[in-house]
C-alpha positions in Angstrom: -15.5 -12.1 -56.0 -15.1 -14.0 -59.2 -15.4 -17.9 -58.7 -15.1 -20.2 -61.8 -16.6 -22.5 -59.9 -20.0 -21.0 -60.2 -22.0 -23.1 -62.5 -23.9 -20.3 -63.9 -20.9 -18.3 -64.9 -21.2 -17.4 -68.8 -17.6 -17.5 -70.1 -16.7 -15.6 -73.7 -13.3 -15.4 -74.6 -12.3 -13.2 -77.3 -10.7 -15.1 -80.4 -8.6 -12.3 -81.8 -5.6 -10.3 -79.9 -6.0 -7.4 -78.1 -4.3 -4.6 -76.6 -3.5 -4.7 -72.9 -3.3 -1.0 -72.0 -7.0 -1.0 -72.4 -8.9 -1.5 -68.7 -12.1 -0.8 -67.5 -13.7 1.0 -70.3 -11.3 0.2 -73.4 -12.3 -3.4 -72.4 -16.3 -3.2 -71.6 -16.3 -1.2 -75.2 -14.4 -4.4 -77.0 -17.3 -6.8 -75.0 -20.6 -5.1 -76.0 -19.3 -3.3 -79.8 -16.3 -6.3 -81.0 -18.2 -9.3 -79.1 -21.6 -8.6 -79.5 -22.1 -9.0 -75.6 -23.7 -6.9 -73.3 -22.4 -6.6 -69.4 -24.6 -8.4 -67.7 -24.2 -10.0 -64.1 -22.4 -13.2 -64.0 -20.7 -12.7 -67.8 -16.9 -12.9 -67.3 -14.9 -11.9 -70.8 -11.4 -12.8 -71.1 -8.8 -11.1 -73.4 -5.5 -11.8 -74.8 -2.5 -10.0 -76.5 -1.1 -11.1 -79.5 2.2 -12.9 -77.8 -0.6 -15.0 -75.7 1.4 -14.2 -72.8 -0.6 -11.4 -71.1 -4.4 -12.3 -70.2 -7.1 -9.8 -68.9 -10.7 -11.2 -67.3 -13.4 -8.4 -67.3 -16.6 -9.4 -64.8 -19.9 -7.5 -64.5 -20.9 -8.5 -60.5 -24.1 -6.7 -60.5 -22.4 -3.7 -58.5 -19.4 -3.1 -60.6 -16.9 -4.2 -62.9 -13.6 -6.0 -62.3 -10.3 -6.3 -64.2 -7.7 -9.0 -63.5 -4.5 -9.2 -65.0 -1.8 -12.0 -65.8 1.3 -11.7 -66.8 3.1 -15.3 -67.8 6.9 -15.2 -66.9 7.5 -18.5 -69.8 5.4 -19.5 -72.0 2.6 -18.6 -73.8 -1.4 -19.5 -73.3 -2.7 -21.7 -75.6 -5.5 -20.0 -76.8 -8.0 -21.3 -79.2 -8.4 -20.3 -82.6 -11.6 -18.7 -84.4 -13.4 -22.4 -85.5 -15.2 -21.0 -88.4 -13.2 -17.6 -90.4 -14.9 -14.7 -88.8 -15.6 -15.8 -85.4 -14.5 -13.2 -82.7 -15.2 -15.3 -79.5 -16.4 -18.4 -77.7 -18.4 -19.2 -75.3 -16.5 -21.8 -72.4 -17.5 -23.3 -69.6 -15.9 -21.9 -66.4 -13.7 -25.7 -66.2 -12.6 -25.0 -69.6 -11.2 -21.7 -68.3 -9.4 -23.3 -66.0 -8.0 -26.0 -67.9 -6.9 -23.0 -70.4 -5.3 -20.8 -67.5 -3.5 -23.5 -66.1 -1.8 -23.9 -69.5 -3.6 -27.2 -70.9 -4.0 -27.1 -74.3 -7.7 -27.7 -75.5 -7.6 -27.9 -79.1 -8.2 -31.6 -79.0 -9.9 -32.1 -75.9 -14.1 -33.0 -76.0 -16.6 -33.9 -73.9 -17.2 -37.3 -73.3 -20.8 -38.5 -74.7 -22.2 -39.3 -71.2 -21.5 -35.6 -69.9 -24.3 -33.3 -70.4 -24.6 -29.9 -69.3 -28.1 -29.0 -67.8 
């Protein structure tokens, strides 16, 4: 089962578009060759197509791989863009993913000072 509320969830979202007919293997090929990221246990890798209206998760359990799917009737998902030219994804914490799939917008938002991650 994937849980974002697992603190030790590694999160990489992939920065450019990509398309959505790829699954299981189109996907874990776009992770390890595009990302730079193997498929390792507790690694969840989330895709987007270029309308940012379709989403796909990919998650390595240990046992086997997982693909979940969202299709946005309105609107589009407010997905971040590459913060240096070149950059193909970034690494989010699994609240951030949340805040992102439940359509906040997180170009502005930061971390207050006294919140550190251990």
């Amino acid at each position: 089962m994937i849980s974002l509320t697992n603190a030790s969830l590694k999160i990489y979202l992939a920065l450019r578009p990509c398309d959505m007919r790829k699954s299981f293997q189109g996907l874990s090929e776009l992770a390890t060759e595009h990302l730079g990221q193997e498929l390792v246990r507790e690694a969840l890798f989330a895709f987007v197509n270029k309308r940012c209206n379709r989403l796909k998760l990919l998650y390595f359990d240990g046992s086997g791989t997982w693909v979940a799917a969202k299709r946005l009737e309105r609107g589009s998902f407010n997905w971040p863009k590459p913060p240096q030219p070149g950059d193909k994804k970034l690494k989010l914490a699994p609240e951030a993913l949340q805040l992102l799939l439940d359509g906040i917008d997180l170009k502005d938002s930061r971390r207050r000072d006294w919140y550190q991650l251990e």
